[in-house]
N, C-alpha and C positions, 0 to 999 in steps of 0.2 A: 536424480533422486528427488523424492517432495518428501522435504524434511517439517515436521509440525511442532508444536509444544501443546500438549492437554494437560487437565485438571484443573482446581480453582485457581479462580483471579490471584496474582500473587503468590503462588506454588507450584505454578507450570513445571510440566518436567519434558523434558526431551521425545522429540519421537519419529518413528518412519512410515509413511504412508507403503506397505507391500504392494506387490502388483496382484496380490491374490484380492485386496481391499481393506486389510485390517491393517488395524493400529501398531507397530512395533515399540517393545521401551528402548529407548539409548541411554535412559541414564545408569548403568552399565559400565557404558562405553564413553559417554563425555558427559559434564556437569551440565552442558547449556546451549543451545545454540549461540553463541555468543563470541567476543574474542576471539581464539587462535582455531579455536572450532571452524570458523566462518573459512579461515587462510587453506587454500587450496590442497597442501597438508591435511588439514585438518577435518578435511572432506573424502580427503581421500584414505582416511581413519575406516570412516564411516561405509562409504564405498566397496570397502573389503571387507565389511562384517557378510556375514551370512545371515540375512532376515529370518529364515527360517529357526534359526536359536535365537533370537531375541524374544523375551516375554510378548504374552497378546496382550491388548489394551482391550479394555469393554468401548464397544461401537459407540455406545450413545456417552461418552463422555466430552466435557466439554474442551472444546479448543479452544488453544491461548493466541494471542499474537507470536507467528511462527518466527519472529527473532528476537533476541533477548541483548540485554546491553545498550539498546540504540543511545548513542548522545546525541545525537543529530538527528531531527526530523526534517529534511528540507524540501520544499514544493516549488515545482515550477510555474508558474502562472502564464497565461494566455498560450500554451504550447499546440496547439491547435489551431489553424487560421480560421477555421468555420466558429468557434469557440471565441474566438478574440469579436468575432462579428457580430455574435448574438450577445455578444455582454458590452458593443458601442464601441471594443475599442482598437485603437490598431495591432496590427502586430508589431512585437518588437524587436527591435535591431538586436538585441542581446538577449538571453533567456532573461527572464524577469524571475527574479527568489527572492523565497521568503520561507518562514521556519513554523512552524508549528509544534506547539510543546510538546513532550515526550508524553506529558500526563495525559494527552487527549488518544495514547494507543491503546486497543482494546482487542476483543477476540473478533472475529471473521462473523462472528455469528451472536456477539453481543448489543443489546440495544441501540440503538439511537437515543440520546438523551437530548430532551430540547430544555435550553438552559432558562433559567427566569426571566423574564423578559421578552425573549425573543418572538417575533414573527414571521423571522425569515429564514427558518432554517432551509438548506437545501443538499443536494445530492451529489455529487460527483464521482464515478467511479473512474481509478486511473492505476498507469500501469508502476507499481512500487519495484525499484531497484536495492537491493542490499549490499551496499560494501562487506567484500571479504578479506581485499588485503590492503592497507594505508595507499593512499594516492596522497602524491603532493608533486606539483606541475609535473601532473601526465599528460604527455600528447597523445592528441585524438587515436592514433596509430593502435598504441599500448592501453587506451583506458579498459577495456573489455577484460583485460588478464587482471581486474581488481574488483571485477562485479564477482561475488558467489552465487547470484540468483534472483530469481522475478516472484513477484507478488501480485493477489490483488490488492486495490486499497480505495477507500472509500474514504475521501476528501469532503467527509463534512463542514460547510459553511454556515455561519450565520450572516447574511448579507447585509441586514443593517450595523452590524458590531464591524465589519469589514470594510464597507463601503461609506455607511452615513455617517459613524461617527470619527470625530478629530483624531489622527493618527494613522496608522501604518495597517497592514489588513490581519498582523497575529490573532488579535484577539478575537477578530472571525470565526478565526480557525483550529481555535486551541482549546475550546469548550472540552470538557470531561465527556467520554465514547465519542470522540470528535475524529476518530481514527481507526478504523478499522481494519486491521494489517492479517492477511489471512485467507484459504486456509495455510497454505504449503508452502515453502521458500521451494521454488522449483530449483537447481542447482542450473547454472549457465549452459551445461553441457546438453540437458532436454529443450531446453530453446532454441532453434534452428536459427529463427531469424525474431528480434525482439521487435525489430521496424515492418512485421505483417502478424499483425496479434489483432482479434475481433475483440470489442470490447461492449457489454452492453448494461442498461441497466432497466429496474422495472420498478414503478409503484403502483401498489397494489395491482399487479398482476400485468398493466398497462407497462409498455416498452418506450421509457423515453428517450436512453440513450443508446444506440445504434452506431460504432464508426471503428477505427482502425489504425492501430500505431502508425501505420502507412502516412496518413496526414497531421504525422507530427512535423511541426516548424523546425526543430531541433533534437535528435535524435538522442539514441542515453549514450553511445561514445562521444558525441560531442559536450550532452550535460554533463558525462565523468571529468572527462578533460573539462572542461569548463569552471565547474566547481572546484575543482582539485589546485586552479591558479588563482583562489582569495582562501581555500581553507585548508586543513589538510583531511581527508575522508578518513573517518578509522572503522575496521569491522565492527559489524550490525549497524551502521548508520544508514537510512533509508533515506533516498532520494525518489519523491511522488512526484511523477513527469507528465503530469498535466491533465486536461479530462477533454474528453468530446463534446462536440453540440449536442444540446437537451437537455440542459439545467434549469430547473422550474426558474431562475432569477430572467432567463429567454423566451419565456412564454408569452403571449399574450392573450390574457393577460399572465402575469407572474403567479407558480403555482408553488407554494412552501408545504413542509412536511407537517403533517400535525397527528397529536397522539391515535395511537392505534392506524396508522397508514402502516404498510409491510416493503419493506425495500428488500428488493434483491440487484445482485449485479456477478456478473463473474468475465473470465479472458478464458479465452481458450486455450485450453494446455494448462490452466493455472487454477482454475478451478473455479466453486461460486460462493455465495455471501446472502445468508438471511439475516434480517433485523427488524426488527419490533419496534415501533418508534414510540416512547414514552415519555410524561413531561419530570422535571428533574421535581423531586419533592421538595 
C-alpha cells in the first residue's frame, strides 16, 4: 500500500494512494497514521478496506508528511562510503546518529526554508524507514518484522550551523521545513529489496545526486538492530539512513541552495519531491 496524509499543515488527515491514481480518505477507518495504525494489525485494517468505497480526495490537494506521531527523528550520517569521501571523512566503524528535531518535518512538497543567517544550506536526499512495531534489542535476524514502510526524505543541512559551529551537528539539521518526509509511507510488503533502491536528486532541473541503497555502509536491518540496543524504536519514529554522493558541501567548488533554486529528488517505488527554496522571513 502508499499510505499519505493531505490537507493543511497541522490538520492532515489520513489517506490511500489507489492504483487507479486517486486520492482515498481513511479517516473513516483510522484516526492517523500513527501508533497502533503503523503495528502490522493495524495495516492490515487498512489492507482489507475496499478502496473503491472510500471517499475521493481532490488531486491537487496538498500533502502532509505521510506519518504522524514521530518522536524520534533519527539520521544516519556518513552511510555511504562514496559520501563519507566527498565530505573528508572516513567511514565509520559503527553507524554514526544523530536526531534531528521533529519540528524540522514537513510535506514532500513543501518549501525549503533557509534560515537567517545561513549560507550553506544543502540537499540530501535519502531513504527514510518508519517504525511500526516497538523494537528494543532486536537482532539483525528479526529487525525488518518492525519496519511498517519506506520513504523519501530530504535531509536538509545547514553546513556551517553543523560543521563550523561549537557543538554536535543537530542544529544543522533541525532548521523549520528542514525535513521533508513524503510523498507515501510505502508499506514493507511493495519493497522487494530496500538494499537496491535508485535514489536521485536534481537542482534546478540539473541531476546531482545519482546512486543506490546498494552502497550503503550499513544496511536498515542492521541500523534497526542497531538503534534498537541504546533506544527503544516506537511506531512512526523515522530513521533517515543516509544520502549519496552529490551534495553541494562536495563540490568544487561548494554549491548551496539559495532562494528561488527548485529541488526535486525521489526512490524508486517510493515516489518524488518538489520544493521551492525560499528565505525564512
Amino acid at each position: 500500500m502508499k499510505l499519505l496524509r493531505y490537507g493543511p499543515a497541522g490538520a492532515e488527515k489520513p489517506g490511500l494512494l489507489h492504483t487507479d491514481g486517486s486520492i482515498r480518505d481513511l479517516s473513516g477507518l483510522v484516526p492517523d497514521l500513527a501508533g497502533a495504525v503503523l503495528h502490522p494489525d493495524g495495516l492490515a485494517r487498512i489492507a482489507a478496506a475496499d478502496p473503491d468505497s472510500l471517499p475521493k480526495v481532490a488531486g491537487d490537494t496538498r500533502l502532509g508528511p505521510c506519518v504522524a506521531g514521530t518522536g524520534k527523528f533519527i539520521c544516519i550520517g556518513l552511510n555511504y562510503a562514496d559520501h563519507a569521501a566527498e565530505s573528508g571523512m572516513d567511514v565509520p566503524p559503527e553507524p554514526v546518529i544523530f536526531m534531528k528535531a521533529t519540528s524540522a518535518i514537513c510535506g514532500p512538497n513543501d518549501p525549503i526554508v533557509i534560515p537567517r543567517g545561513s549560507e550553506k544550506t544543502d540537499w540530501e536526499v535519502e531513504l527514510a524507514v518508519i517504525i511500526g512495531k516497538p523494537a528494543k534489542y532486536v537482532p539483525e535476524a528479526e529487525a525488518m518484522d518492525h519496519v511498517a514502510g519506506y520513504a523519501v526524505a530530504n535531509d536538509v543541512s545547514e553546513r556551517a550551523f553543523q560543521t563550523e559551529r561549537a557543538g554536535q551537528w543537530t542544529k544543522g539539521k533541525s532548521c523549520d521545513n528542514f525535513g521533508q518526509i513524503g510523498p507515501w509511507l510505502v508499506t514493507r510488503d511493495e519493497v522487494a529489496d530496500p538494499q537496491d533502491l535508485q535514489l536521485w536528486l536534481t537542482v534546478n532541473g540539473e541531476k546531482v545526486q545519482n546512486g543506490s541503497t546498494r552502497t550503503m555502509v550499513y544496511g536498515v536491518a542492521h541500523v534497526v538492530s542497531y538503534l534498537s540496543q541504546f533506544m527503544t524504536l516506537h511506531p512512526g519514529d523515522v530513521i533517515s539512513t543516509g544520502t549519496p554522493p552529490g551534495v553541494g558541501m562536495g563540490m568544487k567548488p561548494p554549491r548551496y541552495l539559495k532562494p528561488g533554486d527548485v529541488v526535486e529528488l525521489g526512490i524508486d517505488g517510493l515516489g518524488r519531491q518538489r520544493q521551492d527554496v525560499v528565505a525564512d522571513c
